[in-house]
C-alpha positions as CSV (number, residue, x, y, z in Angstrom):
1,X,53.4,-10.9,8.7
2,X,51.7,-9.4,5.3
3,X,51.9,-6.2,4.6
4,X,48.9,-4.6,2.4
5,X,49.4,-1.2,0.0
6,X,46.7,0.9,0.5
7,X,46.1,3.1,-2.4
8,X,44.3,6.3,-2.3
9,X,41.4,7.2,-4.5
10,X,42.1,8.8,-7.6
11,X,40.0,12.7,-7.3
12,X,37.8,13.3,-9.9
13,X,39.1,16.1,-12.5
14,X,37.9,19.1,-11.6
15,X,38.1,20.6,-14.7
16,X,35.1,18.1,-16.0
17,X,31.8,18.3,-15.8
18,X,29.8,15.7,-13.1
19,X,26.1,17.2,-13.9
20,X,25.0,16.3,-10.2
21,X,23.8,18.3,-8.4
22,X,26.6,19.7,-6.1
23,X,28.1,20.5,-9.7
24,X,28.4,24.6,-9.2
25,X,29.8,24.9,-12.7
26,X,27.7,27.1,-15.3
27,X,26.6,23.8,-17.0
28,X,25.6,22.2,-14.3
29,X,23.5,24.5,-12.7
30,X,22.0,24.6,-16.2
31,X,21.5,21.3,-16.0
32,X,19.6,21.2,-13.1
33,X,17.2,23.7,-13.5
34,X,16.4,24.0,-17.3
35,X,13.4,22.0,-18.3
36,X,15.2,18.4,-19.8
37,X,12.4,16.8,-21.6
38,X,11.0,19.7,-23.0
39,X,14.9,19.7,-24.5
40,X,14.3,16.3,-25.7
41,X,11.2,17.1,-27.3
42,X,12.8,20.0,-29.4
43,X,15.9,17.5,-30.4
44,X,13.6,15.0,-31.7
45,X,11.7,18.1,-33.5
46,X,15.6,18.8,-34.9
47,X,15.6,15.3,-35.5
48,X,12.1,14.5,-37.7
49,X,13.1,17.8,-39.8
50,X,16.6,16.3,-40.6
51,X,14.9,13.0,-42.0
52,X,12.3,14.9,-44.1
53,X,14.9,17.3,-45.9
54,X,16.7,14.4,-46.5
55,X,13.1,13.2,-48.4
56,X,11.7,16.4,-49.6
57,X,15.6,18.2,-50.6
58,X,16.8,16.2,-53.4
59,X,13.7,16.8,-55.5
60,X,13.8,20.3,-55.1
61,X,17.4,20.1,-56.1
62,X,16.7,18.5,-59.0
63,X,14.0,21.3,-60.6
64,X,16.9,23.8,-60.4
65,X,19.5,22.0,-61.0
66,X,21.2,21.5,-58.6
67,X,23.4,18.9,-57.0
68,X,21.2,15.8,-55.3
69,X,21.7,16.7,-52.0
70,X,22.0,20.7,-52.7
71,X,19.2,21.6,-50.0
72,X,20.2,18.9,-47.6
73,X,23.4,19.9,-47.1
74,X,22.5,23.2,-46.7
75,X,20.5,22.7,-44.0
76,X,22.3,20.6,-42.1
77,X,25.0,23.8,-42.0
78,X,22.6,25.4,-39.5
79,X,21.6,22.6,-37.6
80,X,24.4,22.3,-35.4
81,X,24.3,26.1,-35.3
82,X,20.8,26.1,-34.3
83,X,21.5,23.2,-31.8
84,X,24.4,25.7,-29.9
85,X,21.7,28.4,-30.2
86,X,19.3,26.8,-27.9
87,X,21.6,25.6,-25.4
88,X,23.3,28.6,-25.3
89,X,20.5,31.2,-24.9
90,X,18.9,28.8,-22.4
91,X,21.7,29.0,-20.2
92,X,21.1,32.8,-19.8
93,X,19.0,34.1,-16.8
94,X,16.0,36.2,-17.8
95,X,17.3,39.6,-17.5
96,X,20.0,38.7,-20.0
97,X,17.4,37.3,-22.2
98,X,15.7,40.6,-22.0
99,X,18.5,42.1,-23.3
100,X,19.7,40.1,-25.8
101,X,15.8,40.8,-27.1
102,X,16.1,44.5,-27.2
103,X,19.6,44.7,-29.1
104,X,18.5,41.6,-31.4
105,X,15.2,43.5,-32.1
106,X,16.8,46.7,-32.8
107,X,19.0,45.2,-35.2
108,X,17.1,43.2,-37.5
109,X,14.3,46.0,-37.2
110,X,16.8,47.8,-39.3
111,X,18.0,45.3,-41.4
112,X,13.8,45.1,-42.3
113,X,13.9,48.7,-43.1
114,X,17.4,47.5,-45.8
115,X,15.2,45.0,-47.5
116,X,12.4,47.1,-48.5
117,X,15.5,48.4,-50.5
118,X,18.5,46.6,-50.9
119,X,16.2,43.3,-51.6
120,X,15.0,41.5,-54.9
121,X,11.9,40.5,-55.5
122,X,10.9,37.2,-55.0
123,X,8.0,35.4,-56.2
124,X,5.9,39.0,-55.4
125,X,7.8,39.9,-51.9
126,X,11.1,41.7,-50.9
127,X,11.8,39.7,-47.7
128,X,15.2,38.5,-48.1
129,X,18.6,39.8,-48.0
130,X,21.6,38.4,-50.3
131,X,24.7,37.5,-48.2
132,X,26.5,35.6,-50.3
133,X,25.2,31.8,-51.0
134,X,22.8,32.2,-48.3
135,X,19.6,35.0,-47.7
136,X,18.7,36.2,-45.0
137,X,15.2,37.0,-43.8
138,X,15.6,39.6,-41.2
139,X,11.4,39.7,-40.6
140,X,11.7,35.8,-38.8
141,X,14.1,37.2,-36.2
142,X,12.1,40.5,-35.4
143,X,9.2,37.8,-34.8
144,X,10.8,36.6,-31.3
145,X,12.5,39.5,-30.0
146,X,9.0,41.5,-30.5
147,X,7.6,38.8,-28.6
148,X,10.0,39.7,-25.6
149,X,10.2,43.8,-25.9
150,X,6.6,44.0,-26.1
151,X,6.0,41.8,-23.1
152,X,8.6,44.0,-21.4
153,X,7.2,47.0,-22.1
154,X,3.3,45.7,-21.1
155,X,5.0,44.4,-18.0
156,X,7.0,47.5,-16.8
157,X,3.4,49.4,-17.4
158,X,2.1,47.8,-15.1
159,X,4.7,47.3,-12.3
160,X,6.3,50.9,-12.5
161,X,3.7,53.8,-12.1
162,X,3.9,56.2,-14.9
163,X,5.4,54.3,-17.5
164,X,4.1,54.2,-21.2
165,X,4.4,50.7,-21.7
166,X,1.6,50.3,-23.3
167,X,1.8,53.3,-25.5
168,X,5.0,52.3,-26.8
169,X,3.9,48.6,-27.3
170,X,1.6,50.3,-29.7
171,X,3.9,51.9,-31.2
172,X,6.1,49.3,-32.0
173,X,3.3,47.0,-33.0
174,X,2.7,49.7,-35.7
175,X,6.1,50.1,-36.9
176,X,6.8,46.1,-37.1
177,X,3.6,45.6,-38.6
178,X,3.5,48.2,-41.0
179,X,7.1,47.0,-42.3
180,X,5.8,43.5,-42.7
181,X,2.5,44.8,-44.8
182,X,5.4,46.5,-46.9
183,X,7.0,43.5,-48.0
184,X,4.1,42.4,-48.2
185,X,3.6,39.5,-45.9
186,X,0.6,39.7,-44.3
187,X,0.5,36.0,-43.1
188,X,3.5,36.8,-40.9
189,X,1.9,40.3,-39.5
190,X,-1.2,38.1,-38.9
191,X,0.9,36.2,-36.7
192,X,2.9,39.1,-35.1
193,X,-0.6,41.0,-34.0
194,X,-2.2,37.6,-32.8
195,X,1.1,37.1,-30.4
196,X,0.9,40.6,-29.4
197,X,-3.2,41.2,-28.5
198,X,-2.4,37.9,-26.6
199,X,0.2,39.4,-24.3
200,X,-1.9,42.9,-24.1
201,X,-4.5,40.6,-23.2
202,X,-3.3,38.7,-20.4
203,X,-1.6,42.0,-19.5
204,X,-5.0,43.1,-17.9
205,X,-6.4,44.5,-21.2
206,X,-9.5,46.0,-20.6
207,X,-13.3,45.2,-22.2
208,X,-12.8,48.4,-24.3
209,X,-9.3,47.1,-25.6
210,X,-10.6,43.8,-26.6
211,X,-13.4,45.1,-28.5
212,X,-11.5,47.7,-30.2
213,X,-8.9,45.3,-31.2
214,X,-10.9,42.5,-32.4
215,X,-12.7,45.1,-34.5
216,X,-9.3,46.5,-35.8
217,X,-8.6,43.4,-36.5
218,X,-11.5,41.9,-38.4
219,X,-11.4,45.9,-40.1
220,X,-7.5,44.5,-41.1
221,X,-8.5,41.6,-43.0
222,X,-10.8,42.8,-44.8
223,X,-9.1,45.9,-45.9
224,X,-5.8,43.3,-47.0
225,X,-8.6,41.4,-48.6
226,X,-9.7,44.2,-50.8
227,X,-6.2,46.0,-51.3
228,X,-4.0,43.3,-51.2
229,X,-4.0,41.1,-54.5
230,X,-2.3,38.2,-53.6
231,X,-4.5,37.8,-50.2
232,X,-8.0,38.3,-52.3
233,X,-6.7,35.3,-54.7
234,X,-5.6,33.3,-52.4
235,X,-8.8,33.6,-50.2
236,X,-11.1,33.3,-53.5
237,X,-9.2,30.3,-54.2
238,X,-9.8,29.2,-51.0
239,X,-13.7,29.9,-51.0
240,X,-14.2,28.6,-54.6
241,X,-11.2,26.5,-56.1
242,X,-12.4,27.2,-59.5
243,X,-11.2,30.8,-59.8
244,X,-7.9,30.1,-59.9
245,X,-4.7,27.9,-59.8
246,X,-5.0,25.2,-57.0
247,X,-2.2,23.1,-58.3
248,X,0.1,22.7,-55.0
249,X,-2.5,22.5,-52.8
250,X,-4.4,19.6,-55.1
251,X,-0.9,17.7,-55.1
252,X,-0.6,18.2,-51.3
253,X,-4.3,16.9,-50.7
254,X,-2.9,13.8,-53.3
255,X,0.2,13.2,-50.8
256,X,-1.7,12.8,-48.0
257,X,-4.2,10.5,-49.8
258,X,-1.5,8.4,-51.4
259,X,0.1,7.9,-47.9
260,X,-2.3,6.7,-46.4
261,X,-1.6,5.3,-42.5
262,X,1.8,4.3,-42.9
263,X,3.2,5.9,-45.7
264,X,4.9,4.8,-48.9
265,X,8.0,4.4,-47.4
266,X,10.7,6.8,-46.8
267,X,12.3,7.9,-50.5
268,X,9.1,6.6,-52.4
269,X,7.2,9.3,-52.9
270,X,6.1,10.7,-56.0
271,X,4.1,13.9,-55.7
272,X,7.2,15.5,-53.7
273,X,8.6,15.7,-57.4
274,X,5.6,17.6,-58.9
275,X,5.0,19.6,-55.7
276,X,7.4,23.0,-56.2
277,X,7.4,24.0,-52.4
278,X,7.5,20.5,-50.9
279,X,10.9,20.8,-49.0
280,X,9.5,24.4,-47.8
281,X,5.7,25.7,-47.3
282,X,4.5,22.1,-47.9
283,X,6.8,19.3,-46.2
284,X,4.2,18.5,-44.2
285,X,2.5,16.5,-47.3
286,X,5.6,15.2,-47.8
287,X,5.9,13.6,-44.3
288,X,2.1,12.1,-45.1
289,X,3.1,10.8,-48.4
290,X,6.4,8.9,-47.2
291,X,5.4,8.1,-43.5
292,X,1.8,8.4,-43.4
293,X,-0.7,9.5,-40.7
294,X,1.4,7.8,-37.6
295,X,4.2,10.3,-38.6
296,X,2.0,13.4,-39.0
297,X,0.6,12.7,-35.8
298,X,3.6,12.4,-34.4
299,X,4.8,16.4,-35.1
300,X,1.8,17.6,-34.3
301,X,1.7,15.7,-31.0
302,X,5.5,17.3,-30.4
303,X,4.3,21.2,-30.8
304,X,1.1,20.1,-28.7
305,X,3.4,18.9,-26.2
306,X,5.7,21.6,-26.2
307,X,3.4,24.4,-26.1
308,X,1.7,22.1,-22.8
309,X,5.1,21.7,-21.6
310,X,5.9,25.4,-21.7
311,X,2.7,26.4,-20.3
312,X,2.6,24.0,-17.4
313,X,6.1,25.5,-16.3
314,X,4.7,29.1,-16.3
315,X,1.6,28.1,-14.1
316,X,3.1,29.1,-10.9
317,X,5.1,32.0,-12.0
318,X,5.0,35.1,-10.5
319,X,6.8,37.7,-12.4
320,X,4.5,39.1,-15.1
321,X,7.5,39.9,-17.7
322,X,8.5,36.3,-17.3
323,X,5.2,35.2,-17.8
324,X,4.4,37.4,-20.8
325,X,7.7,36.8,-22.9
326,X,7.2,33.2,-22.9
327,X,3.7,33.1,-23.3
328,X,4.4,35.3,-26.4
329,X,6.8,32.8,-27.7
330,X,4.7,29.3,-27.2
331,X,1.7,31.2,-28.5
332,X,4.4,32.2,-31.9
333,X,5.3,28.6,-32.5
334,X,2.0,27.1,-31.7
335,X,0.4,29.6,-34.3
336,X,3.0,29.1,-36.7
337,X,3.1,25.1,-37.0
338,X,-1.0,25.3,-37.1
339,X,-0.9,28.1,-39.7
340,X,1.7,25.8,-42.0
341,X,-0.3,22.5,-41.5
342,X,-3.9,23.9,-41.8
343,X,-2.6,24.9,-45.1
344,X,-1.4,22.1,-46.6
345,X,-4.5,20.3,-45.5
346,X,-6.5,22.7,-47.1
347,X,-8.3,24.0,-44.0
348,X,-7.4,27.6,-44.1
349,X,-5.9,29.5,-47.6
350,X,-2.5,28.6,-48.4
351,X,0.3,30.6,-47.0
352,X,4.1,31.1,-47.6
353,X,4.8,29.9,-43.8
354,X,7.4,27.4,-42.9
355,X,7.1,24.9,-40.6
356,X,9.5,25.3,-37.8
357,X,12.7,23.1,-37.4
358,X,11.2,21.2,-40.0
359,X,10.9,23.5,-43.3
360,X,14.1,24.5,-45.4
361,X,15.3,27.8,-44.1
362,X,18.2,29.0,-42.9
363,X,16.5,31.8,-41.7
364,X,13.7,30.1,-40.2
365,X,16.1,27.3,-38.5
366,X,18.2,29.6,-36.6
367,X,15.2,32.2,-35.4
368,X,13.4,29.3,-34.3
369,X,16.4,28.4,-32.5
370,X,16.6,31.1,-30.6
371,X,12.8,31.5,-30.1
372,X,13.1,28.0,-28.1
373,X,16.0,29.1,-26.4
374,X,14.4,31.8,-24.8
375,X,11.4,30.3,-23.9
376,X,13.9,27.2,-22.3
377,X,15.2,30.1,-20.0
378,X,12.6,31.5,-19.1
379,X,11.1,28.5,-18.0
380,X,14.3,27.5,-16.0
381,X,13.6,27.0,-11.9
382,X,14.8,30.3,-10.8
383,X,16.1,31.4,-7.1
384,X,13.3,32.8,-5.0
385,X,13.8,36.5,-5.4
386,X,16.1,36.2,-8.5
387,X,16.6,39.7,-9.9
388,X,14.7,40.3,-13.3
């Protein structure tokens, strides 16, 4: 007679996480309901800026002196940073996003005020505050947070009787934009105001609002044209090329042309070395010089599909602050990465706009960051009846 030893099962270790979907842990239930490829499209966005630093850095270090790989290991400080930054504001329900909004907004409202007079000038603008090695640009983080509070404040107008949402949306729109003018950047107020008459918009703005607005707005541009010096040169440059200095925009135009369909091959470009901004405002051209076409294609195919992605997931929501913040924020980066591109392709006038995930920028890195954070919560599956 045999006898057999029958061993039990060794239980899984709790403290671990399974990701299925009986896993009631914090992660997991993050896991579950936060949109995954719409993750995996912004870590190959990470991922495509990480390689073309790597092409565009070393030349830039090399026109200040600097170290080879200066700007590349710079940036890849914050990209780890950045990477926590999404994951951990998309963990957070909506209401908490709402709040981290308002505290973030309030604080690097006032940090915008400091830099209109703690900050050098830099190439014409007082945008950046010194912290050491690194600036900050407190402007790129009001950006999202507006985004939210004003979508907040359009939504609470019109779900709680009485309240001056709109009114104070106003408000703010004029404060935020009137700091930015100061700086000056107009490109980035441009982009503010278009995010915000969005939101009022699908708010329930009414045909009065709509026509005021676009008329305050085309009454904008033309004022900046006329008062503004740097936006009246750049738009007569635009309009007739032989009024002024076109060099970076001629040596973009020559990247693309020299890159053809597939590029020169990663590390052979040339006009990266002549072109000042390349690891910056123009890293685009840089992409169509050392990968060609198939490569620029590719990013702009990854914000197309992320904005889609985003928008798809909002199509059956039902809570109009919800709906509004993220709107706000796929309608930011969308503007944004066509703003940056149509630039260096000459379409529109150049502006000082980086491309986000993708430009050098400490600054721009991390507030993108948290912009796609956000918008990766808010577009989580939610509880029916979740408390906002």
């Amino acid at each position: 007679m045999s006898l057999r030893v029958v061993t039990a099962p060794t239980p899984a270790n709790p403290a671990s996480p399974s990701f299925t979907r009986m896993d009631t842990s914090l992660l997991g239930q993050w896991w579950w309901t936060v949109d995954r490829v719409l993750l995996g499209a912004i870590a190959l966005l990470i991922g495509v800026g990480m390689v073309l630093i790597m092409a565009a850095g070393p030349p830039a270090a090399a026109r200040i002196g600097a170290g080879t790989f200066h700007f590349v290991q710079r940036q890849f400080l914050f990209v780890p940073v950045a990477a926590a930054l999404v994951v951990g504001v998309s963990i957070l329900p909506a209401r908490q996003v709402r709040r981290l909004a308002v505290v973030l907004f309030g604080f690097f409202t006032l940090l915008l005020i400091l830099t209109l007079v703690l900050s050098s000038d830099i190439k014409g603008a007082s945008r950046w505050l010194s912290l050491g090695p690194f600036a900050l640009q407190p402007s790129e983080f009001v950006k999202p947070t507006f985004a939210v509070v004003t979508a907040w404040m359009f939504a609470s107008a019109r779900t709680q009787e009485g309240f001056p949402g709109n009114a104070v949306a106003i408000l703010l729109m004029a404060i935020v934009g009137g700091l930015l003018v100061a700086q000056p950047d107009f490109g980035m107020t441009m982009v503010v105001a278009c995010v915000w008459a969005s939101q009022f918009f699908m708010a329930g703005l009414s045909l009065f609002w709509v026509v005021s607005l676009a008329a305050m707005g085309v009454g904008g541009a033309v004022l900046a044209y006329h008062m503004l010096p740097h936006v009246h040169d750049r738009v007569n440059r635009f309009l007739d090329p032989q009024t002024g200095d076109q060099y970076q925009i001629q040596k973009s135009m020559e990247a693309f042309t020299e890159g053809g369909l597939l590029g020169r091959g990663p590390g052979e470009g040339r006009v990266k070395e002549q072109l000042p901004d390349a690891h910056t405002d123009f890293i685009f051209a840089v992409a169509g010089e050392e990968f060609g076409l198939l490569l620029c294609l590719l990013i702009v195919a990854l914000f197309a599909f992320i904005i889609i992605r985003a928008s798809l997931r909002l199509r059956r929501e039902t809570n109009l602050f919800v709906l509004l913040a993220a709107s706000g924020l796929v309608t930011q980066i969308g503007l944004q990465a066509l703003i940056n591109m149509a630039s260096s392709l000459s379409l529109i006038p150049t502006k000082g706009m980086t491309l986000p995930f993708i430009s050098y920028g400490g600054s721009s890195m991390l507030s993108t960051a948290l912009c796609m954070g956000m918008i990766l919560a808010l577009t989580r599956r939610r509880a029916q009846g979740e408390m906002l």
